[in-house]
KEROBA-343289 format. One record per atom (N, C-alpha, C): residue in three letters; x, y, z. Coordinates in steps of 0.02 Angstrom, whole numbers, padded with zeros to 5 digits, always signed. Layout:
ALAXYZ;...
% end
This chain:
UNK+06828-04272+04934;UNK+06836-04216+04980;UNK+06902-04219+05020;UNK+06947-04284+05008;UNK+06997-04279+05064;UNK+07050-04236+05036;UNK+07051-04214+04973;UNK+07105-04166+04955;UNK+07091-04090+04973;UNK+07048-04086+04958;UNK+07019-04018+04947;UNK+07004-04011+05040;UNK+06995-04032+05061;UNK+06998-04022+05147;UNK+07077-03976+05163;UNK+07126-03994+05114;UNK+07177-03969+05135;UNK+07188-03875+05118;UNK+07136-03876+05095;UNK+07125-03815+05038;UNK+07094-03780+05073;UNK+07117-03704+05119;UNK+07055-03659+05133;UNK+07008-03668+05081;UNK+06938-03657+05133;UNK+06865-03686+05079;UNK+06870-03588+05048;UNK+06876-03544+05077;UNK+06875-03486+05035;UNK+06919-03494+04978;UNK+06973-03524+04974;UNK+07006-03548+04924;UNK+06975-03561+04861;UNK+06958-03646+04892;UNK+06899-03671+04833;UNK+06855-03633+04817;UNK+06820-03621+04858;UNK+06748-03545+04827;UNK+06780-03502+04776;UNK+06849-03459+04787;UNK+06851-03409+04753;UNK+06894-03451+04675;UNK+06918-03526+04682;UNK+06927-03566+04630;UNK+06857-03568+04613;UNK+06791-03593+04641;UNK+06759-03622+04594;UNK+06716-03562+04566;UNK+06736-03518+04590;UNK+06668-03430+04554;UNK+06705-03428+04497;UNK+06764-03395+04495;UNK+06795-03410+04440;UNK+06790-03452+04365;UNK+06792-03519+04382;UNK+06790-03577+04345;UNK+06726-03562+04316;UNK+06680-03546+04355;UNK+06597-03563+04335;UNK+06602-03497+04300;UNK+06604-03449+04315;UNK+06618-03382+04278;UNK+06630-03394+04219;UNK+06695-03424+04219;UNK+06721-03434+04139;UNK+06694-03491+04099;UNK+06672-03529+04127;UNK+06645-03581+04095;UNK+06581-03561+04055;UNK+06533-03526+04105;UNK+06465-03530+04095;UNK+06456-03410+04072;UNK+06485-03417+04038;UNK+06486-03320+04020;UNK+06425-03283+04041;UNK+06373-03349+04017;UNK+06306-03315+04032;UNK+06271-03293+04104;UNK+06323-03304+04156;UNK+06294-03301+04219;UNK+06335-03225+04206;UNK+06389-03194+04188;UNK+06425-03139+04197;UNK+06383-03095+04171;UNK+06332-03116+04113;UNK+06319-03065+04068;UNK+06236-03042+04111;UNK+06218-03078+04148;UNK+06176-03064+04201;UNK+06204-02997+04236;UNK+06238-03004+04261;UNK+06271-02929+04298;UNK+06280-02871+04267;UNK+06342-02911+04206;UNK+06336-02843+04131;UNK+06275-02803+04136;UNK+06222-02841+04127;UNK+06151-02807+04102;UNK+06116-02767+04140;UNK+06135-02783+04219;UNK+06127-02727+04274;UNK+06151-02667+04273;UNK+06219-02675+04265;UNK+06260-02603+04233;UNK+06265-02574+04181;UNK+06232-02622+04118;UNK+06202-02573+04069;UNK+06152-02534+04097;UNK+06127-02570+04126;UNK+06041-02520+04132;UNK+06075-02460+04195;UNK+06130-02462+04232;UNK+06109-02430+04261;UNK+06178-02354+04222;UNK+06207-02395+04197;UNK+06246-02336+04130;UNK+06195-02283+04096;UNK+06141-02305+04084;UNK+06097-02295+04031;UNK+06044-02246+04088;UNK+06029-02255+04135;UNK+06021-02217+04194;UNK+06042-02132+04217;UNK+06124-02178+04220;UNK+06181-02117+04213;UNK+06170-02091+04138;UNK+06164-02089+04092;UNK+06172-02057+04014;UNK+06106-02006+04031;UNK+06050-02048+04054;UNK+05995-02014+04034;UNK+05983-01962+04118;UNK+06027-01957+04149;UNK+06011-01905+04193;UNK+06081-01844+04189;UNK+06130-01869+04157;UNK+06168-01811+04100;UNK+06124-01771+04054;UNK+06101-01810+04009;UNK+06069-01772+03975;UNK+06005-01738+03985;UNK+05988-01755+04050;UNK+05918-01726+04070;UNK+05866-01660+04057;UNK+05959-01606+04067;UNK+05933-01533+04044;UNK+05953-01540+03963;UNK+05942-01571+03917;UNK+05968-01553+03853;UNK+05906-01558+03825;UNK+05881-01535+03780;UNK+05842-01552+03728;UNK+05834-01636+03701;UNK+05803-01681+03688;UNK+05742-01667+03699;UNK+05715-01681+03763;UNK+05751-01737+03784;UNK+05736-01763+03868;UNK+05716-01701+03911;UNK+05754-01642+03930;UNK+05743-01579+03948;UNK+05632-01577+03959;UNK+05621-01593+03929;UNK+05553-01592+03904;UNK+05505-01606+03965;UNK+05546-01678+03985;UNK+05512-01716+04017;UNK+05542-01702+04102;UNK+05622-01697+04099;UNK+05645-01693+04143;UNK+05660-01616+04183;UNK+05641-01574+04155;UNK+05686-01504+04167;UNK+05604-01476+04214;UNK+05550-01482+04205;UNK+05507-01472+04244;UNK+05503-01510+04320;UNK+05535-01564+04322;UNK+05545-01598+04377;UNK+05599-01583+04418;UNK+05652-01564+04371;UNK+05701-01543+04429;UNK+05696-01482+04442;UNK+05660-01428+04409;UNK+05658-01378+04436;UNK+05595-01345+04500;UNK+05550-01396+04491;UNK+05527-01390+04534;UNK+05523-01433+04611;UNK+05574-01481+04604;UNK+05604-01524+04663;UNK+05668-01503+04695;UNK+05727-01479+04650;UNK+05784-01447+04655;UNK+05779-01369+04655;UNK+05739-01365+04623;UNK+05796-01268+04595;UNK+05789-01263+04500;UNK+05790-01202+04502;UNK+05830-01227+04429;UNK+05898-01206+04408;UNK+05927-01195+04466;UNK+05988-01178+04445;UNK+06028-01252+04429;UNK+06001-01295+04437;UNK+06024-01371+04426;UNK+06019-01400+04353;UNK+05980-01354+04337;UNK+05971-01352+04268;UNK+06017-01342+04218;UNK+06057-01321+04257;UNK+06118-01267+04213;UNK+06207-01267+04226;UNK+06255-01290+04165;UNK+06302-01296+04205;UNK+06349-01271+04241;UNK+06373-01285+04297;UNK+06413-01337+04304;UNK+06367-01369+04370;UNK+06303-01348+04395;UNK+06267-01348+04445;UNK+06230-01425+04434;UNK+06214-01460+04365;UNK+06189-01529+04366;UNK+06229-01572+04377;UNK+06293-01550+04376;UNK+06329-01600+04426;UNK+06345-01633+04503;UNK+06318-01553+04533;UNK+06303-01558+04603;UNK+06255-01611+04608;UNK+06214-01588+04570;UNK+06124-01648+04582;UNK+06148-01729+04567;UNK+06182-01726+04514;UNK+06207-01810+04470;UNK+06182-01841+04518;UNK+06229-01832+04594;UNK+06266-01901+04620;UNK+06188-01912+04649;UNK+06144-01876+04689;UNK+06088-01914+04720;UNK+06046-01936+04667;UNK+06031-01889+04608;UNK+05976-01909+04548;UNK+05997-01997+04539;UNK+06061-02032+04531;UNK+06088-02061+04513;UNK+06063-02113+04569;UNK+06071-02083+04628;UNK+06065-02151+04682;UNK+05997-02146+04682;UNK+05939-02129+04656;UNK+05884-02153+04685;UNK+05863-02189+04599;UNK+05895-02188+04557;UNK+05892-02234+04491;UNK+05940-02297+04527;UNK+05994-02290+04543;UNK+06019-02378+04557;UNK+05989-02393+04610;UNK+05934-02373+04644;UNK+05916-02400+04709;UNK+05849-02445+04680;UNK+05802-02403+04620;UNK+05775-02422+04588;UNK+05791-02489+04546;UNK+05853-02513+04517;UNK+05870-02547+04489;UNK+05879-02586+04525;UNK+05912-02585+04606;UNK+05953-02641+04624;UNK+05886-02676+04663;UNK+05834-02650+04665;UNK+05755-02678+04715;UNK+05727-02716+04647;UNK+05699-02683+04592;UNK+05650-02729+04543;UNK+05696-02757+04494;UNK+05765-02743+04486;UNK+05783-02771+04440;UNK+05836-02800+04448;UNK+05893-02795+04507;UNK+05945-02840+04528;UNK+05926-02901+04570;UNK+05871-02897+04573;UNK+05835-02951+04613;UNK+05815-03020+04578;UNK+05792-03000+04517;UNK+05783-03046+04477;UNK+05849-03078+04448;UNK+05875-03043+04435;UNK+05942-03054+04389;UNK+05991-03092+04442;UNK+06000-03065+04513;UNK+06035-03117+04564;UNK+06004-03188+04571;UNK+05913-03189+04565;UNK+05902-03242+04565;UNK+05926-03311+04519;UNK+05921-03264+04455;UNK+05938-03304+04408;UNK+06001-03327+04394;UNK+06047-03293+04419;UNK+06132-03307+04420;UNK+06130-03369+04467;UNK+06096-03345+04535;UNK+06101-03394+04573;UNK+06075-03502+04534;UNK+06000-03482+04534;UNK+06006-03541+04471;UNK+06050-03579+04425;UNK+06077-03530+04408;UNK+06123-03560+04327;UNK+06178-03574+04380;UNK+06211-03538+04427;UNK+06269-03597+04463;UNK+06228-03660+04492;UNK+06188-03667+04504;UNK+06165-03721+04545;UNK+06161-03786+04453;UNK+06148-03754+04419;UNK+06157-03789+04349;UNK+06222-03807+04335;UNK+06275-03738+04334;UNK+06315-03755+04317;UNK+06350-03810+04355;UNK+06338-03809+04423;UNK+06364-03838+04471;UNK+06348-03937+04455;UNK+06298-03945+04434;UNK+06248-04005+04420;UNK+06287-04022+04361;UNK+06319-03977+04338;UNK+06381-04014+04273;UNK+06331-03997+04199;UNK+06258-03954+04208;UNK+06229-03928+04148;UNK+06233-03881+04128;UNK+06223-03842+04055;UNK+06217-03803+04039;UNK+06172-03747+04052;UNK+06185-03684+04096;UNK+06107-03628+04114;UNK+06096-03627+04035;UNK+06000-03621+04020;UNK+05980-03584+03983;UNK+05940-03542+04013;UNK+05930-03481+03981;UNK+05912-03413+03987;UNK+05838-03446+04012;UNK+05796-03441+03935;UNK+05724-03442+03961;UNK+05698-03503+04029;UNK+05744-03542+04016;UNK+05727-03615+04094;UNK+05729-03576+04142;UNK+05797-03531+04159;UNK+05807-03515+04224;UNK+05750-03456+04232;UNK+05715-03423+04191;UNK+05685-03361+04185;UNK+05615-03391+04216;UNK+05589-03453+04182;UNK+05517-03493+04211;UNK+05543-03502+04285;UNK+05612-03533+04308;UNK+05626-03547+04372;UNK+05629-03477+04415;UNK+05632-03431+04393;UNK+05631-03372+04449;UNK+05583-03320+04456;UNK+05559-03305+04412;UNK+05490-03265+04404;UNK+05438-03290+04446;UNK+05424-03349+04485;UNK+05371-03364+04539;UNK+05418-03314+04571;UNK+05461-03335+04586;UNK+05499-03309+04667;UNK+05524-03241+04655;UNK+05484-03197+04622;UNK+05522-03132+04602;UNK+05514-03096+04664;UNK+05446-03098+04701;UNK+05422-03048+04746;UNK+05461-03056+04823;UNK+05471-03121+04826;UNK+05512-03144+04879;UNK+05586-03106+04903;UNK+05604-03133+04821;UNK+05685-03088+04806;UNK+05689-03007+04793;UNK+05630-02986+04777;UNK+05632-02898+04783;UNK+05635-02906+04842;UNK+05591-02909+04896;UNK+05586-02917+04963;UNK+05644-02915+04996;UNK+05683-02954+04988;UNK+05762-02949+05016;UNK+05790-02897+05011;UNK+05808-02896+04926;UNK+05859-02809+04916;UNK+05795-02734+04972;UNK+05741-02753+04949;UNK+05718-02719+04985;UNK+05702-02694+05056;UNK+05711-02745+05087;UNK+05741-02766+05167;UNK+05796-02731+05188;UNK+05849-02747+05136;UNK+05915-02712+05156;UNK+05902-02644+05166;UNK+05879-02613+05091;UNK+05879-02550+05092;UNK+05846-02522+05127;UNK+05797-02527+05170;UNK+05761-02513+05199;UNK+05787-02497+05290;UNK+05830-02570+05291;UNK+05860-02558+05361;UNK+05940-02515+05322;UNK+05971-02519+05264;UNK+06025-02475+05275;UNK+05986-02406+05287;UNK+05947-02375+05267;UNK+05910-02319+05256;UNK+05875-02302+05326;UNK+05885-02343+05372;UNK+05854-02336+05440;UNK+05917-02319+05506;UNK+05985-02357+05476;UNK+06057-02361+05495;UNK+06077-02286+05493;UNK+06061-02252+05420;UNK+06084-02184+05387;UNK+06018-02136+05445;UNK+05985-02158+05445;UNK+05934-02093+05482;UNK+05961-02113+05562;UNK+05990-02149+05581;UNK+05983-02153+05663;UNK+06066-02117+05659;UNK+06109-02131+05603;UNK+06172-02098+05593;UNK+06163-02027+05628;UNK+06098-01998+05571;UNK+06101-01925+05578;UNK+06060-01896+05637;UNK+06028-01935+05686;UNK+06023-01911+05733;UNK+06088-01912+05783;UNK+06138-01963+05785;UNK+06180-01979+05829;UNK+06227-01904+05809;UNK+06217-01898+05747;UNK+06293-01847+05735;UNK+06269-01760+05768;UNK+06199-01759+05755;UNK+06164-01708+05754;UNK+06179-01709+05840;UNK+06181-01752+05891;UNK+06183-01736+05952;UNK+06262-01717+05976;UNK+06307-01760+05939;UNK+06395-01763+05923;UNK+06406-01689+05934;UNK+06362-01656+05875;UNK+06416-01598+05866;UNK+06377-01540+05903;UNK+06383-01562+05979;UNK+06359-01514+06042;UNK+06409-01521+06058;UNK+06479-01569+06054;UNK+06523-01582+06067;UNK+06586-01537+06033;UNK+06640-01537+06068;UNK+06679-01475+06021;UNK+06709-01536+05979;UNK+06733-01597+06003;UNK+06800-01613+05966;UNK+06739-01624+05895;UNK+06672-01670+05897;UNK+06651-01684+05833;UNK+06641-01608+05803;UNK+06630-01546+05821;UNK+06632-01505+05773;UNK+06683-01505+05727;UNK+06738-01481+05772;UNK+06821-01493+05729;UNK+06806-01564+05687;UNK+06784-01612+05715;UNK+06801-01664+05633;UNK+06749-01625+05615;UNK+06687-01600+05581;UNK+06650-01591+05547;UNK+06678-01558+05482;UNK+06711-01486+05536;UNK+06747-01441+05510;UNK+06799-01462+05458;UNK+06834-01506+05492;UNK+06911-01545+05433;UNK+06872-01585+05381;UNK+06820-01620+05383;UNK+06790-01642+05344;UNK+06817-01716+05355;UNK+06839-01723+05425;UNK+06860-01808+05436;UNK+06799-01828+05439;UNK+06732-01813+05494;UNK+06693-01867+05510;UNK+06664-01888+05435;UNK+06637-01863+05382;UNK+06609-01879+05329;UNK+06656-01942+05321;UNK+06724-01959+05304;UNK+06766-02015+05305;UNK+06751-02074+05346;UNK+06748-02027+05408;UNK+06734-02108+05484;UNK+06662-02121+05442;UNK+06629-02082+05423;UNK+06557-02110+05417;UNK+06564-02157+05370;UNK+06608-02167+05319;UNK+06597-02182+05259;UNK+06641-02282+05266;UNK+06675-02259+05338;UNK+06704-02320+05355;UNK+06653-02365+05389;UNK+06620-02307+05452;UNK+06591-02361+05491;UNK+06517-02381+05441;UNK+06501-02346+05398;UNK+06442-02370+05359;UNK+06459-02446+05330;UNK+06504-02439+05284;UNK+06540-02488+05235;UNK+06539-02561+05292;UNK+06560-02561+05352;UNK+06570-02617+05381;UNK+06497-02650+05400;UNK+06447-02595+05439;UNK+06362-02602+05435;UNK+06352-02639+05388;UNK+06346-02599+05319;UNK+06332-02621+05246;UNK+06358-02712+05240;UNK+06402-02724+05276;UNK+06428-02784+05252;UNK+06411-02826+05317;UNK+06388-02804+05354;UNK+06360-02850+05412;UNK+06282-02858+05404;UNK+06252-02813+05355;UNK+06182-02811+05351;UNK+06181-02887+05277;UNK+06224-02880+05252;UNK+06234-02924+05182;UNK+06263-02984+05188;UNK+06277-03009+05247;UNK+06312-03058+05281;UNK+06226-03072+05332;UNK+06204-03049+05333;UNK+06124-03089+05378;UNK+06096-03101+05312;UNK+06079-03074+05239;UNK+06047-03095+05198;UNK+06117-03146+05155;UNK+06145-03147+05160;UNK+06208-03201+05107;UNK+06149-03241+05077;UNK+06121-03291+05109;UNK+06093-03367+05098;UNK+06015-03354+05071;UNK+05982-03291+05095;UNK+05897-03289+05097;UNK+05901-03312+05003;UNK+05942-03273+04971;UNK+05898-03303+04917;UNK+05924-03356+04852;UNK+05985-03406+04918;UNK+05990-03476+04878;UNK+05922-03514+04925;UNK+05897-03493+04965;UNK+05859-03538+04994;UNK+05788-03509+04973;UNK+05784-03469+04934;UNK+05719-03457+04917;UNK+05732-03493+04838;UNK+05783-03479+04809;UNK+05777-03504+04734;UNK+05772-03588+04733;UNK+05835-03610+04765;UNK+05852-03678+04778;UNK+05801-03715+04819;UNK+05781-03692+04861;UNK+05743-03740+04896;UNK+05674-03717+04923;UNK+05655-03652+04882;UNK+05581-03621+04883;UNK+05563-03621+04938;UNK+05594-03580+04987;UNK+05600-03562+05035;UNK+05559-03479+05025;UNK+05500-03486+05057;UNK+05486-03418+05078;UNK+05497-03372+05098;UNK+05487-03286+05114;UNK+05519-03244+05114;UNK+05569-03267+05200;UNK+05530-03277+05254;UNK+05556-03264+05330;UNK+05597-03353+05349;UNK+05563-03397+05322;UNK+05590-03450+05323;UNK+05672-03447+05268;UNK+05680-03421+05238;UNK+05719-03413+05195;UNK+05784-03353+05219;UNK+05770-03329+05282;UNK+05800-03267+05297;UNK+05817-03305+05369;UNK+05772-03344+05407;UNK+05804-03388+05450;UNK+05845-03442+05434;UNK+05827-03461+05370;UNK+05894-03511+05343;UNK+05947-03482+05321;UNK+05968-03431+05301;UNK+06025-03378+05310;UNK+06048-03380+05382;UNK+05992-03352+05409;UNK+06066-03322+05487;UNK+06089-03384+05506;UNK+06049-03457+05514;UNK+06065-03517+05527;UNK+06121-03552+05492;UNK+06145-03534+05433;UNK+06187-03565+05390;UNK+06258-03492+05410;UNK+06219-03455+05419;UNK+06297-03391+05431;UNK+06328-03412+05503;UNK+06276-03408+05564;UNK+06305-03453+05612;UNK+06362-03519+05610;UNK+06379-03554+05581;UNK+06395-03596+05538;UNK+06463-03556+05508;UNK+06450-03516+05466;UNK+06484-03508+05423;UNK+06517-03435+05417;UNK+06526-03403+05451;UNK+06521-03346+05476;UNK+06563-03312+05452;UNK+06636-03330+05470;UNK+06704-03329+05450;UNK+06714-03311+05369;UNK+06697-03373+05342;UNK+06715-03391+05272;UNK+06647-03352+05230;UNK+06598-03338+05279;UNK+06534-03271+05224;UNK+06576-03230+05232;UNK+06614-03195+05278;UNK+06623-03115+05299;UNK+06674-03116+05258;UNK+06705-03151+05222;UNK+06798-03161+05184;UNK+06756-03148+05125;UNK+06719-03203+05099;UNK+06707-03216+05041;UNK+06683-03146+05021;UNK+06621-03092+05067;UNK+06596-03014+05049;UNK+06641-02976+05047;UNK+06681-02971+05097;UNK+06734-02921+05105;UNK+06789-02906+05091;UNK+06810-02934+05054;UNK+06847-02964+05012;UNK+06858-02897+04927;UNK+06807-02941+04892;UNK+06801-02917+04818;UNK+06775-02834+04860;UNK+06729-02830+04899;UNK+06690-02763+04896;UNK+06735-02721+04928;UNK+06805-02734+04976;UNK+06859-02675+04992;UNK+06852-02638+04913;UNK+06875-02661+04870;UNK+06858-02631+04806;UNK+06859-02583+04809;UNK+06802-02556+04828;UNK+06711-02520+04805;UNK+06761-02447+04862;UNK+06787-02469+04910;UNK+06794-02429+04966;UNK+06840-02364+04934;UNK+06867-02357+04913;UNK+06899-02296+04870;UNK+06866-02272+04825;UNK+06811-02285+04805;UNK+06772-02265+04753;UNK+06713-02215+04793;UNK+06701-02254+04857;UNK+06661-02220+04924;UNK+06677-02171+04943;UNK+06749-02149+04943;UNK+06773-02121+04973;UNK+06777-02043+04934;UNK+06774-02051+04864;UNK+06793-02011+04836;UNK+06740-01979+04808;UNK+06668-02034+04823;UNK+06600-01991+04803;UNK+06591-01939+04878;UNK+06604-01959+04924;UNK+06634-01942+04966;UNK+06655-01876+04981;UNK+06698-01853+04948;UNK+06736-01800+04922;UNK+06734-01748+04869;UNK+06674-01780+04852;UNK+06671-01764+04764;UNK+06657-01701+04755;UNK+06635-01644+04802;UNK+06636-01585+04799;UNK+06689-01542+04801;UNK+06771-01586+04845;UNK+06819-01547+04839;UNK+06852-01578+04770;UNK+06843-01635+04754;UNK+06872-01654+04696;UNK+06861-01631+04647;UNK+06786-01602+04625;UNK+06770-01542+04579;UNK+06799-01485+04563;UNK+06814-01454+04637;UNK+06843-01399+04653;UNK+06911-01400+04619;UNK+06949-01450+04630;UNK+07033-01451+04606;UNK+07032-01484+04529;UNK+06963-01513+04507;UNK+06974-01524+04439;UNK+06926-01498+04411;UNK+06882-01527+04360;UNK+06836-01533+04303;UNK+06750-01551+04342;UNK+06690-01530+04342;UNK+06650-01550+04344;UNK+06620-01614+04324;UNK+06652-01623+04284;UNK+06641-01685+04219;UNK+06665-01749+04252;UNK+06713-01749+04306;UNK+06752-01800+04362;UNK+06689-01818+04396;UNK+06634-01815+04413;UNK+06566-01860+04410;UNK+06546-01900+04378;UNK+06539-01884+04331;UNK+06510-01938+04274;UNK+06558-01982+04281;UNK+06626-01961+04273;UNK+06689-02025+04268;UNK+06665-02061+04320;UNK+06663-02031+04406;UNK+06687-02074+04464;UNK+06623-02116+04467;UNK+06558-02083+04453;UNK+06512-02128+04447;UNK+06502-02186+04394;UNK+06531-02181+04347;UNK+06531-02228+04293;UNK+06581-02299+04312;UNK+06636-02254+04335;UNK+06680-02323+04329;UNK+06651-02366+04408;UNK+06630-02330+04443;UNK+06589-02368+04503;UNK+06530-02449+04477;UNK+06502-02397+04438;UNK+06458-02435+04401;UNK+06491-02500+04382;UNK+06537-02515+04323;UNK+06593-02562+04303;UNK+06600-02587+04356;UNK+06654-02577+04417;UNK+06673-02599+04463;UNK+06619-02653+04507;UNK+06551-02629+04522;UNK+06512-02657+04558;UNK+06496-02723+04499;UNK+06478-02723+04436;UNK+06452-02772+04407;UNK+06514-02851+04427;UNK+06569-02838+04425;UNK+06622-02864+04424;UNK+06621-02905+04518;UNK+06612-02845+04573;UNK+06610-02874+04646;UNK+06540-02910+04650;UNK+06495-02864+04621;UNK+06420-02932+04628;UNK+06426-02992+04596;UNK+06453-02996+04527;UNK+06439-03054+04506;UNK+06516-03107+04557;UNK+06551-03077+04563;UNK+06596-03129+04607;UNK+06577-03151+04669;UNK+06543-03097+04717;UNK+06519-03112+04778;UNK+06450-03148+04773;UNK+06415-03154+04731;UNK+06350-03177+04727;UNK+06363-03245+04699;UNK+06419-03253+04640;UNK+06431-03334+04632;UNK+06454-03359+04687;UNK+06508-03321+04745;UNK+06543-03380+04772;UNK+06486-03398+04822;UNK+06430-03346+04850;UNK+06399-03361+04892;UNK+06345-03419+04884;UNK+06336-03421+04821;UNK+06287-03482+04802;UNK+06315-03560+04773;UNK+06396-03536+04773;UNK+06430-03607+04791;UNK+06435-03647+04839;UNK+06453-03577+04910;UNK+06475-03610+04971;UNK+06389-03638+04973;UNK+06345-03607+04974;UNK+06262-03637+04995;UNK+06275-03715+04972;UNK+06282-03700+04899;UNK+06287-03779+04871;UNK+06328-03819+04919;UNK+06391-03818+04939;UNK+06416-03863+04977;UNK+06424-03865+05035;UNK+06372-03868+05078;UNK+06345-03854+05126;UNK+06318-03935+05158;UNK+06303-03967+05104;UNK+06301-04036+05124;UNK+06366-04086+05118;UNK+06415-04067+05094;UNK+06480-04097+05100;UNK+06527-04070+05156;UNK+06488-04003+05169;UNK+06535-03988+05248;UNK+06498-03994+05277;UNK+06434-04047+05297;UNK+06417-04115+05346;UNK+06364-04044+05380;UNK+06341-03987+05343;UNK+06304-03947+05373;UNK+06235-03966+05358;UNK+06186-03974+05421;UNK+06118-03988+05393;UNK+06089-03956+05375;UNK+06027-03989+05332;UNK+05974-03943+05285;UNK+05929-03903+05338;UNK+05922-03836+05331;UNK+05878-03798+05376;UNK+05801-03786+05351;UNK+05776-03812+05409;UNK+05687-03830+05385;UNK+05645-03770+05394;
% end
């Protein structure tokens, strides 16, 4: 350790995600498989009004939406929410598992072994309910963040100047800033809950106090290591964001794109932010930090 002391430790972290990344493919292809499914999501709510899917789907949206949603260029308006309540779906029962298991195979890879699939799959399936629990936590308080938003704005614009932003269409922007930083302060209290539920079978609340206890600690070098890869994401926010005037000056069809390549983009910031975070956990006893009981 006396070299590597000389080394910002975000340094080493974003050296060793990397390394393990490339070394071990199979932890990447964990993420891949999130954004297939949630591609496949996006395909199948494109094609919703078409024949044959139409079948199944065109009675639902018309009697939840309208049916003018049915019809184009109007199912594009719908895409972007149809869309978020499928990846919200994905990222609760099914990114949960799949983070668990990434998390594992670094703690393997880390041990100098090879992850296999079905080992790590017996190792995380006890702790599945634990780790939905988390993503589900989040969403639950971001989704509580977004409703106290819309009371705060709803009182704002008794105000003249927040009308005028309403009007220019700035506050939707401030919102989209001051959310993004929330979002990453809510993900910075869970960083650790579920190396300490996988790694050290740590239960749901004991496992969420060994997070804030290890972020205390580490505070600095969590908030770099998240915020970091996920600035990313922030132009992509911005422009779902927008996506009604961006329609306007182009193609309808600039949905599917902005949502797709989002898709790509995120598989790429989760699997980086989720390895480095279950590195720094790992070395946690070489930076002389104690085990939290």
């Amino acid at each position: 350790m006396e070299k590597t002391k000389k080394v910002p430790l975000v340094g080493i972290i974003w050296k060793g995600t990397f390394s393990t990344l490339k070394s071990n493919p199979i932890i990447f292809f964990l993420f891949a498989l999130s954004g297939i499914l949630k591609l496949i999501c996006l395909l199948v709510i494109f094609l919703a009004i078409f024949y044959p899917l139409s079948i199944i789907f065109a009675p639902i949206i018309k009697t939840l939406w309208g049916e003018m949603f049915l019809h184009y260029p109007f199912n594009f308006s719908l895409m972007p929410r149809l869309f978020y309540y499928a990846e919200i779906t994905v990222y609760i029962f099914i990114d949960s598992l799949l983070s668990g298991m990434a998390i594992w195979m670094v703690f393997q890879a880390n041990e100098g072994k090879k992850p296999k699939l079905l080992d790590t799959v017996k190792k995380t399936i006890p702790k599945y309910v634990t780790l939905a629990g988390f993503l589900l936590a989040i969403f639950l308080i971001v989704a509580l963040v977004y409703h106290g938003e819309k009371i705060a704005v709803s009182k704002l614009m008794r105000l003249n100047f927040a009308a005028s932003l309403v009007k220019s269409g700035a506050l939707d922007f401030i919102t989209v800033f001051v959310n993004f930083f929330i979002i990453i302060l809510i993900e910075m209290v869970f960083a650790f809950a579920m190396p300490f539920a996988v790694l050290e079978d740590k239960r749901f609340f004991k496992a969420l106090f060994g997070s804030l206890s290890l972020l205390k600690k580490l505070f600095l070098t969590t908030f770099i290591l998240i915020i970091v890869p996920t600035l990313v994401s922030l132009p992509f926010l911005l422009l779902k964001t927008g996506l009604n005037t961006l329609i306007d000056k182009t193609l309808p069809e600039i949905t599917l794109l902005i949502l797709g390549l989002g898709i790509i983009l995120t598989v790429f910031i989760d699997s980086i932010v989720t390895v480095s975070l279950a590195l720094l956990f790992l070395l946690k006893k070489d930076l002389q930090i104690e085990k939290v009981k």
